[in-house]
Every structure is written in C-alpha cells, then in structure tokens.
N, C-alpha and C positions, 0 to 999 in steps of 0.2 A: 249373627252378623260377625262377621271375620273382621279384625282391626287391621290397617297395615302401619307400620312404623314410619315415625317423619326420614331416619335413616337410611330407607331402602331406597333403591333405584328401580324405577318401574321400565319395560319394556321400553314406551318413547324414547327410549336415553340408549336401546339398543339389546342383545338380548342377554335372556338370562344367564346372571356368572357361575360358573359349578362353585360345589363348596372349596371352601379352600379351609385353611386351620385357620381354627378364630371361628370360625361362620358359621350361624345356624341356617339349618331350611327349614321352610315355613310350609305351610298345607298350598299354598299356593303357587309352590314352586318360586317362589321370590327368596333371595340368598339376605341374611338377617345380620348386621356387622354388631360383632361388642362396641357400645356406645365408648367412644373417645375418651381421656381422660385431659386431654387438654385441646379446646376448640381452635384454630389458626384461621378464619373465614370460611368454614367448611371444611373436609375432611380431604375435598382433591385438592382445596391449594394445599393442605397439611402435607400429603402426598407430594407434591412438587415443590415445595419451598425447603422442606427440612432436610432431603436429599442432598439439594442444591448449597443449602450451607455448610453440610456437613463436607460437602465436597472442596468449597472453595478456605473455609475457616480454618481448614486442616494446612494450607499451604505458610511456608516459611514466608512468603515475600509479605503478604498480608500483616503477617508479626512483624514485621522488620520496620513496614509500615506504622503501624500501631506506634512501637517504638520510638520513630524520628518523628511523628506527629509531637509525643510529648516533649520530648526534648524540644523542640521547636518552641511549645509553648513557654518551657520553661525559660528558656532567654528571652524572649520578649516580655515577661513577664518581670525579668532581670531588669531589663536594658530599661522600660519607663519607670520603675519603682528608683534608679540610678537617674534617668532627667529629671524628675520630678524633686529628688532632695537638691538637684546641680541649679535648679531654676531660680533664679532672685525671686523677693516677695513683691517688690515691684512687676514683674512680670504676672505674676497670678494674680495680684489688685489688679491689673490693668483687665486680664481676661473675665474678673469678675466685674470689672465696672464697663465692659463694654457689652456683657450679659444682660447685667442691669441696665444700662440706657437703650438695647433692644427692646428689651420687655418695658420700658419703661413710652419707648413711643409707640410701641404694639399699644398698649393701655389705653393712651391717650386718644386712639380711634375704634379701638372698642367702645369708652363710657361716651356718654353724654356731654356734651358743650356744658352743662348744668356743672356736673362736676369734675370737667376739667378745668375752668375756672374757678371753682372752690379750692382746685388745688394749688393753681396757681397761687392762688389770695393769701393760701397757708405758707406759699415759702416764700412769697414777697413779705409776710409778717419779719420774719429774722434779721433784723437792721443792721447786725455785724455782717461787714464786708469779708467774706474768707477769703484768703490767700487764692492767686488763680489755681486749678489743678490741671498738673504738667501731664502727660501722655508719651506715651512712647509706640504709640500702636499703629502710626504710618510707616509704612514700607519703604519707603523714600530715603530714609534717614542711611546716612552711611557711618561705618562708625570710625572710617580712618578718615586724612585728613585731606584739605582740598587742593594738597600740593601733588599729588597725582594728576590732575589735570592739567596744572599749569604748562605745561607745553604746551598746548593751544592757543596761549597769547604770549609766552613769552618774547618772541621776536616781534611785537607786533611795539610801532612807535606811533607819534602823533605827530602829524604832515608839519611843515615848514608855515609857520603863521601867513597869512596874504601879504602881500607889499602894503603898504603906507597909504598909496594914490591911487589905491582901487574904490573904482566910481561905488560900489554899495557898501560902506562902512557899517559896523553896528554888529549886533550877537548874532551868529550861526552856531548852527550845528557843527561839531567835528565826529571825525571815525568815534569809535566806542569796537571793542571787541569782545565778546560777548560766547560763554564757550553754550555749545548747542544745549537745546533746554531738555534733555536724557542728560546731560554730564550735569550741568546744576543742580538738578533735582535731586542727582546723588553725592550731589555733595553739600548738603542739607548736615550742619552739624545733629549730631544723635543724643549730644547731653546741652542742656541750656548752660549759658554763660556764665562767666563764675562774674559777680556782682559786686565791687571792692566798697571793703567796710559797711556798707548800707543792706542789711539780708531781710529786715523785714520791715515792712511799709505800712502805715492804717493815717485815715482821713478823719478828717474833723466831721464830726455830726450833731446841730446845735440847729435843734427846733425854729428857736428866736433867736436871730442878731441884731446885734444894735450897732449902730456906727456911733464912734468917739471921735473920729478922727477924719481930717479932710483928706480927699485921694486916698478912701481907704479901701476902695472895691466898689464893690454891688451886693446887695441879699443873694445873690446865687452863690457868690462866692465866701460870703460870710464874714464881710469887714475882720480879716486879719489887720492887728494894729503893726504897726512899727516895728515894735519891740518883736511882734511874734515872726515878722517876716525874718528879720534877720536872725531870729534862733533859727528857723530853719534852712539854713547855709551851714549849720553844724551840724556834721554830718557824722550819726553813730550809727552802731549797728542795727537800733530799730528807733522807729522814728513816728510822729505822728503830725502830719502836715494838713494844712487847708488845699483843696483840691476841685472848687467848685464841687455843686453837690448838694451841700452842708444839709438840708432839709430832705425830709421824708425817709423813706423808708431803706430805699438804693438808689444807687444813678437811675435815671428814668420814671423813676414812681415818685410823685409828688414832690416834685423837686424845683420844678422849672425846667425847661427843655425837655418835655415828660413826654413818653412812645408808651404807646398799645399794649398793653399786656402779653399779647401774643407775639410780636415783638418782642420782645424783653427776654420772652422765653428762648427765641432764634438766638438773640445775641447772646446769648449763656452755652450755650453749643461751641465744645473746643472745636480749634481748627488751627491748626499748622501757619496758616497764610492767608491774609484778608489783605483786599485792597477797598479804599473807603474812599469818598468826597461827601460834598455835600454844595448844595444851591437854596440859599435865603433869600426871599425879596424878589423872588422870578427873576435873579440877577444874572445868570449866565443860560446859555445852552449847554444842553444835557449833550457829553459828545459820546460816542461809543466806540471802546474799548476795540483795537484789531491788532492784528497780530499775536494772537493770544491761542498757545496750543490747546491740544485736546485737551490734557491733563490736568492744566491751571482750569480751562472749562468745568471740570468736573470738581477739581479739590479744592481751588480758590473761590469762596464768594466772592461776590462785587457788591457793596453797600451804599446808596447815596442816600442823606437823608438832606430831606427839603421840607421847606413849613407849608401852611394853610394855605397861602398865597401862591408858589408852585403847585402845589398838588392842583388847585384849581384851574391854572393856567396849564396844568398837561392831560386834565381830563376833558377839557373846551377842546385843546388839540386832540383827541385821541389819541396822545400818544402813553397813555398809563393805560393798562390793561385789566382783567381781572386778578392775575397774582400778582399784583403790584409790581410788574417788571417793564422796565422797559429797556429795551437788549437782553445786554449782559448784568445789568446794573439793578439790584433789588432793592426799591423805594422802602424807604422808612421815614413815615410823617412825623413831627414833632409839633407838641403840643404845648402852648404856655411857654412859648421863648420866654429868654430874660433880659433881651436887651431889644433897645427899640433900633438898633445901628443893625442891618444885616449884614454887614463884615463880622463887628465882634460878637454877631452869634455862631459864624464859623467857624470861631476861635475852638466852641466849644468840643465839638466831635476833630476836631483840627490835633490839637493837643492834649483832648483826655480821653483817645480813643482806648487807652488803656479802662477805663472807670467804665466805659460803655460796652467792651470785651473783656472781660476778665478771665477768660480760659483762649484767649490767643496768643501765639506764642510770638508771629513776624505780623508786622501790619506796611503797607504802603501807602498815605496818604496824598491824593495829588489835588489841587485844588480844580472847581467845578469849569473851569474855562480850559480845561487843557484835555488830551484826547491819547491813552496810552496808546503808542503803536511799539512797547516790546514787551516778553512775556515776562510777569514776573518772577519766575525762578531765574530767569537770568538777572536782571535787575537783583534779588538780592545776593545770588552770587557774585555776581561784581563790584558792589557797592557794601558789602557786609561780608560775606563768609569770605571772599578772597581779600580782605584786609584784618581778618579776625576782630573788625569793628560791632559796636551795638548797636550805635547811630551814627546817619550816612545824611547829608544837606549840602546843596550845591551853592556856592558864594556867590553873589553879585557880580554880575559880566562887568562891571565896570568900578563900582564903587567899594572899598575896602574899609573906611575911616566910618563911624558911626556920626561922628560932625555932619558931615558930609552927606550923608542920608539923610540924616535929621534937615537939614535947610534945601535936599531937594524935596523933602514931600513937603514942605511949605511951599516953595514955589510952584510945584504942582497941585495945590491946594487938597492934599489928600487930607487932611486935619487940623482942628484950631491950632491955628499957629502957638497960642498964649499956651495950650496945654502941650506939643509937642518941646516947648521950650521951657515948660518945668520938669519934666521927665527929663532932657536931659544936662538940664543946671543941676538938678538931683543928684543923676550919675556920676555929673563934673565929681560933687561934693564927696563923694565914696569912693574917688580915686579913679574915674575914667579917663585915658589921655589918649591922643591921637595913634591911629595905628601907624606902626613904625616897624622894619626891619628888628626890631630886638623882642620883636613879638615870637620871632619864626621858633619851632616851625609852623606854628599858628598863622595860616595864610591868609584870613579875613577876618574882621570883626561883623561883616555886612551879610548875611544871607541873603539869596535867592529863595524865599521859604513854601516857594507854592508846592513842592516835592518833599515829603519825610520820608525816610525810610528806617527802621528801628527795628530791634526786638526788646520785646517786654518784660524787662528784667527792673528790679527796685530801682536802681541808679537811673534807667531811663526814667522812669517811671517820677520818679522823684525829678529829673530834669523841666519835665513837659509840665510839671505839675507848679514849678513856684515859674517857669517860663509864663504859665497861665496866668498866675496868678499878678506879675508884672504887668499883663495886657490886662486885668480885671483891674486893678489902680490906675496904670496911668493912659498911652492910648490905645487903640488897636494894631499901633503897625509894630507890629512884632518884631520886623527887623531892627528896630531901637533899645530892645530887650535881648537877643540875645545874646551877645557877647557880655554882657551884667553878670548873666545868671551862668552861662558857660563859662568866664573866669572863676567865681565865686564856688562850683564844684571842681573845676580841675583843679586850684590852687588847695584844696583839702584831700582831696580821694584821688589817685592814679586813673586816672578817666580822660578818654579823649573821644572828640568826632572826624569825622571821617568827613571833610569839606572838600569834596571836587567841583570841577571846571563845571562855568555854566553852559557850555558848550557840549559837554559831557549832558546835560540835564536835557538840553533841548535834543540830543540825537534820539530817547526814548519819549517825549513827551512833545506834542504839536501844542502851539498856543493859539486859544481863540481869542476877540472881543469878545467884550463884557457884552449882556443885550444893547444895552442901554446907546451903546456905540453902535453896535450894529444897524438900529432903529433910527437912529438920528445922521448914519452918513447919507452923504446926499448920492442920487444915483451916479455910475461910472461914467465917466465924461467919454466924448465921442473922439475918437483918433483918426487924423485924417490920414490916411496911407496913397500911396501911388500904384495902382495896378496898371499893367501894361497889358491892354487887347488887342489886337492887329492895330497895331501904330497908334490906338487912340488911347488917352488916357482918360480911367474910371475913375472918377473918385469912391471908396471905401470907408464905411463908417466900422470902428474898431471899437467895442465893448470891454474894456479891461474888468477883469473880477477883482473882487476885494481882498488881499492878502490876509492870510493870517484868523478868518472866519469859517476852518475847518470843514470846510464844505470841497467839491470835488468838481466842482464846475469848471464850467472848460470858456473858452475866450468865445465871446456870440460875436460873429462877423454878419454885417448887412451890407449886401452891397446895392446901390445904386442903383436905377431903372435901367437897365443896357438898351445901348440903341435899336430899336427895332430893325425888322429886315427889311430892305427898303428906300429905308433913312439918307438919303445924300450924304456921304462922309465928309463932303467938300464945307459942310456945314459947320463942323469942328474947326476948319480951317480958316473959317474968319478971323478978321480981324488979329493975324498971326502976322508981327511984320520982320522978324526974323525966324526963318525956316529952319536955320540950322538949330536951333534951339527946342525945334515942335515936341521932340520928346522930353521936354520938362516942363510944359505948358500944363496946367491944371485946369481945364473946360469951369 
C-alpha cells in the first residue's frame, strides 16, 4: 500500500504539477513539496502573504509612517504625564470621591436591604458631626465673577410707588429683574465664601439635660443656661454652640424630630442647591413649585417634610404616591416632633436646615403656604451672588420697630401676650431701643421671615443656630429674635444680611391661606350685576373666588332663567311708572 503525504495536492484541486526544483516525484505521478520550515495557515496563504509584505514593507512611506506613529505617541504621552503633575489634589480627591460614591450606590443595590441597613447602622454609630464636604465637580460653577452679566439689569429701575388714594392699599408685588437662568447658573461662585473669624463650627451633644433655669429652652434643644447663651455671641475662630439636636446620635437619629434611615441617608447626598419647606399640623396646602426650568428640575431637589398628621391627611387624599412625591416636592416624614406648637416645630428644618444637610452648599427656605413661581438659580443670583451676600431676608412690608411687631402679634393674638412681653422687656434689658434712622444702613429690625435664602458657611451657620435657639427660650415668632441675635454678630465679626423690599419677595413667591382659613371662610357671596338683553334686564348672579388661596379658578357666573320664547315682554313692563328710566329698572 502506497502512502500519500498530508502535503500533496491531489488531482480535485486540478492537474498534476511537473517537477520543479525542491520537488520530488512520487510513483504516482503526484509532485512531493519539502515540508515548510515555517507554517503561515498553510503553504498557499504562505505563498501569497509573504510576497505581499515583502512587497509593501519594502516601501519608504510605510517607514515614514511607523515613524510619526511614535512620535505621536511620544507627546501624548508628554502632554498627560505634564496635566497630571499641573492638576490640584483637590481636583483628583474629588475624581476619586466621585469614583467612590458611584460604586458606593452601584453597591447599595446590588446587596441586600439586610445589609444595607447594617451599614447604614455602622455609620449612624459615629456621633461626631464632620465638617460638611465641599465639591467642586458641577459644571455650572464659573470661576470669574458675576460682574459680566451685570448689564442685563443695569438700567433697570423700580416704577414710581402708587398715589396715596388708591382704592387697594396694602403689599404688592413690584418688577424684580432677574438675568435669564443660563446666565445665573453661570454665575454660581466656584470657591465658597470666605467666613470672617468663625472657620470652624461643632454642636453641643449631651445625652441628659437638665434645666436650672426658667425660659431656658426645651430637651431638644438642650436647656442652654444664661451664662452659655451669651458666651456664644463671642465669636472666635472655632466655636462650639447648642444647636438643637443635643441627643442621639446625629440630627435625625434619635434625637427628636427623627426621619427614616433611608432618609437620612438622601439628605447626606452633596448638592449645590436645595430648596426645602415643611407643613406641621396639616396646617397649610401643599403648593407646587412653577416656573422652574429644566435644569433646577434635574439639579435642585425640593424637600418638604411634614409629620404623622399630614402624611395621613395626603394619603386619604391621594395626593402622596409611592416615591413619596408629590410634584416637584420630595416628602420626608418626621418622627417624635419636640414640641406640641406646630409652628415652632417649623422652626426646626426652618433654621437648622444646615444640621439636617450637611454637604449643601445654597439652600432656599420658603414657608409651606406659599407657592414658588421663579427659578431658583435666579433667585440666588439676585439676592446673594449679585450682592456678594451670604444671607438674603426680606423686611416687613410695613413694620420696621421690633416694639411694634411685638404689640401687633398680641393684638392679633398670635401668642401669650405675658410671654411675648418678657421676651421683649428682656431685650429692652440688653440694650434693644426703637428702630431709628441712625440705625442705617440697617433698613429694618422687623423681618418678613417666611423666605431665607443663605449659603452654608460657619457664620451663617452660627446665625440660624443661636436665632434657634432665641425661639427654643422664648416665643415662636421669630420676627422678635431677629434683630437681638443679628446686631449681637455684626457688632463683633464684619457680617451683614442682605434685607430687601417685601415687594421684591412677593414678585417670586405667591401667598396662600393657612387650612384652617381656608376651611372656615364662608362661601363667596353672590353679586348682583346688570346685564342688558334686548332692552330687558337680567339679573346676574356673580361668584367671586377667594384671593390669595393659590388656586387658578376663574369667576363662576350663573345667570338667571332667561325668558322663554314666547313670553309677553309687555310683562316686564308692569308696573314701570317712568319709561324713561326702564333701562335701569332691575325686574
């Protein structure tokens, strides 16, 4: 039996090749190759491939190639090993902590609810409050300043006040100019405020308090005596103040005013710009947020936190859904209030919105009766970065004298009279005196305080904090606090606020009634009008809406039975004993 070699090519593949040099013949007439010395896919690609390079490898352009290939690498290889030493270390923490908080929420829905909660539990363990951590990783931030824009409002003035004897006296809205919300957003300072004398802040944290002293607070707040209020009015470079709080572990966790774990974890989340409210006691409607662009949509939350008592009255309404939203507005329940008054639980996310965000940088607080209609990168452009302010509060449309406020909310019966008049025979006592031209340029002592606007820097931080702590001794109404606690910083530290027109407040903020008002007006009285139908007149029943109850209803007109067709007109005409007059006769 004859072998044949796996080399050979057999007839099928076409006919047989004479010998050539190299090739043996075989008995079979089949042509026999010396086996290869180096295999390429077989012998015919080795035949057509090695040709093929030798022919193209051989050319100058190919080298030339080669050549500018590496040079090319070499400078780019230059050019990032040069950004990378040019880079701050701020800039590379921030690329690794935003690495890390990726992977860090990637995690948290990969494992288990089991031990995401464990781990939660492990960093609610750590009872020291760290310093917020600042970021610099939105794109938004510009880092020149916000005097490039200012042409956009500079010519702009504020209209000629109304006459005297105009029939609707009382607060309006005035213009407000406001640069479009592309030019605000870029003009978002890029470094946080510089904070004078006060750079680092830490709260009181005291298991058990005891009260010594009368009007000395509440447990939430941690009965600060006397003596410690007024040490903190001295204001050094690091400081350690009562802050509401004082119990458990952090703000929020066993504390009183206590939120959900999961929660807790949200509000730990930096963010550039937060706008917040809150509704206690099912005491206001919930209004929602318009005029608000895309991009506040997407980068600003909305926070409103309400108690036991709302939550249940907006899930009767179905107006709470399943991710706890309702609009724009992301509900956060609270648990274990601390006071029985649902005003001054308001007080609490009101003024220590800082203690309950600790990696926010801007907050806007409006209180739950009012209804934003502008966006807020314009708002803080206007009211903070175009004044290089920190904190921004509009004054009292009418009242300037904290006297004077003080003896209208008695007359309005907003609170015991006996305790709004030791609070401020108090003040008298520590040198309060009537607001006066030699105050300027301090234009009120009296806030409009349902609007804050801030950035969260120690000095604010410290402001909102003994401001709290004034409404945790003596009443709720804030407006009797602050000018106390606002002279008592500015007169030590170079610090001012930023107090505009309340007129200015109402052109971005609509006011509603409280429920409670709304529930208790009586229905809209009927208005009789004169319509004119072919020479007879109709009477017209006129439905006016309730002002001021954020709602968008429109005037309900009912008219009258019209007379049928048919009907004698002569019938109208009774009892008419001067004709000339029939067109102002009311049937």
């Amino acid at each position: 039996m004859t072998g044949v070699s796996l080399d050979l090519r057999t007839q099928s593949y076409g006919s047989p090749q004479q010998p050539q040099n190299g090739s043996l013949p075989t008995q079979n007439g089949f042509t026999a190759r010396k086996p290869s010395r180096m295999s390429l896919n077989g012998s015919r690609e080795k035949d057509i491939f090695l040709p093929f390079l030798r022919r193209y490898l051989s050319r100058k352009k190919i080298v030339m190639m080669i050549l500018v290939s590496f040079a090319l690498m070499a400078f780019l290889s230059g050019f990032f090993t040069v950004n990378r030493e040019d880079a701050p270390e701020s800039t590379i923490f921030n690329h690794f902590s935003d690495a890390y908080n990726t992977s860090f929420q990637f995690s948290r829905t990969v494992h288990s609810e089991k031990d995401d909660n464990s781990n939660i539990q492990g960093t609610l363990s750590v009872c020291e409050e760290n310093p917020p951590t600042r970021h610099t990783s939105s794109a938004l931030h510009s880092t020149g300043s916000v005097a490039s824009h200012s042409n956009y409002c500079q010519n702009f003035a504020f209209p000629p006040p109304p006459p005297g004897d105009r029939r609707r006296p009382g607060p309006r809205p005035c213009p407000v100019c406001y640069l479009p919300v592309e030019e605000a957003m870029a003009s978002m300072p890029s470094a946080t405020s510089a904070s004078p004398v006060l750079q680092h802040l830490s709260y009181f944290h005291e298991e058990t308090s005891t009260k010594t002293e009368p009007h000395e607070g509440s447990d939430f707040g941690g009965y600060p005596s006397i003596k410690q209020r007024n040490e903190s009015f001295d204001i050094k470079e690091s400081m350690t103040v009562h802050c509401g709080f004082v119990k458990g572990c952090r703000p929020g966790y066993k504390t009183g005013f206590d939120i959900d774990v999961s929660d807790l974890v949200e509000l730990e989340q930096y963010n550039d710009i937060i706008v917040a409210s809150a509704i206690f006691g099912n005491y206001d409607v919930i209004q929602q947020p318009t005029k608000i662009s895309e991009a506040a949509s997407k980068n600003i939350p909305f926070y409103m936190f309400i108690d036991k008592e709302t939550e249940a009255y907006m899930r009767n309404s179905s107006a709470l859904d399943y991710r706890m939203k309702v609009g724009l507005w992301r509900i956060i329940v609270v648990h274990n209030i601390p006071y029985s008054d649902a005003r001054r639980n308001g007080k609490v996310p009101k003024l220590l919105l800082h203690r309950l965000f600790p990696n926010v940088r801007y907050s806007i607080w409006i209180d739950g009766k009012l209804q934003l209609v502008v966006d807020p990168y314009q708002l803080l452009e206007r009211f903070l970065w175009r004044h290089n302010a920190t904190f921004a509060i509009s004054k009292h449309y009418r009242r300037f004298d904290v006297f004077e406020e003080a003896e209208a909310n008695k007359a309005a019966g907003k609170y015991d009279n006996a305790s709004i008049d030791y609070q401020i025979n108090f003040y008298r006592s520590e040198g309060l005196t009537h607001y006066s031209e030699a105050k300027l340029p301090i234009i009120s002592d009296v806030p409009e305080g349902c609007v804050i606007i801030r950035e969260h820097i120690p000095i604010t931080n410290l402001f909102t904090c003994l401001w709290f702590n004034e409404v945790d001794r003596f009443t709720s109404r804030d407006q009797l606090s602050f000018s106390t606690v606002r002279d008592k910083i500015m007169s030590r530290v170079d610090w001012n606020i930023n107090m505009f027109m309340d007129c200015e407040r109402r052109n971005f903020v609509i006011q509603a009634y409280h429920r409670d008002l709304l529930e208790h007006m009586p229905p809209p009285s009927p208005v009789t009008k004169l319509v004119k139908r072919a020479r007879v007149n109709v009477p017209v029943t006129v439905s006016t809406p309730v002002r001021g109850n954020g709602s968008n209803a429109k005037s309900l007109v009912k008219k009258s039975a019209v007379k049928r067709k048919g009907e004698r007109r002569s019938r109208s005409r009774r009892h008419v004993k001067n004709p000339g007059n029939r067109d102002n006769m009311v049937i």
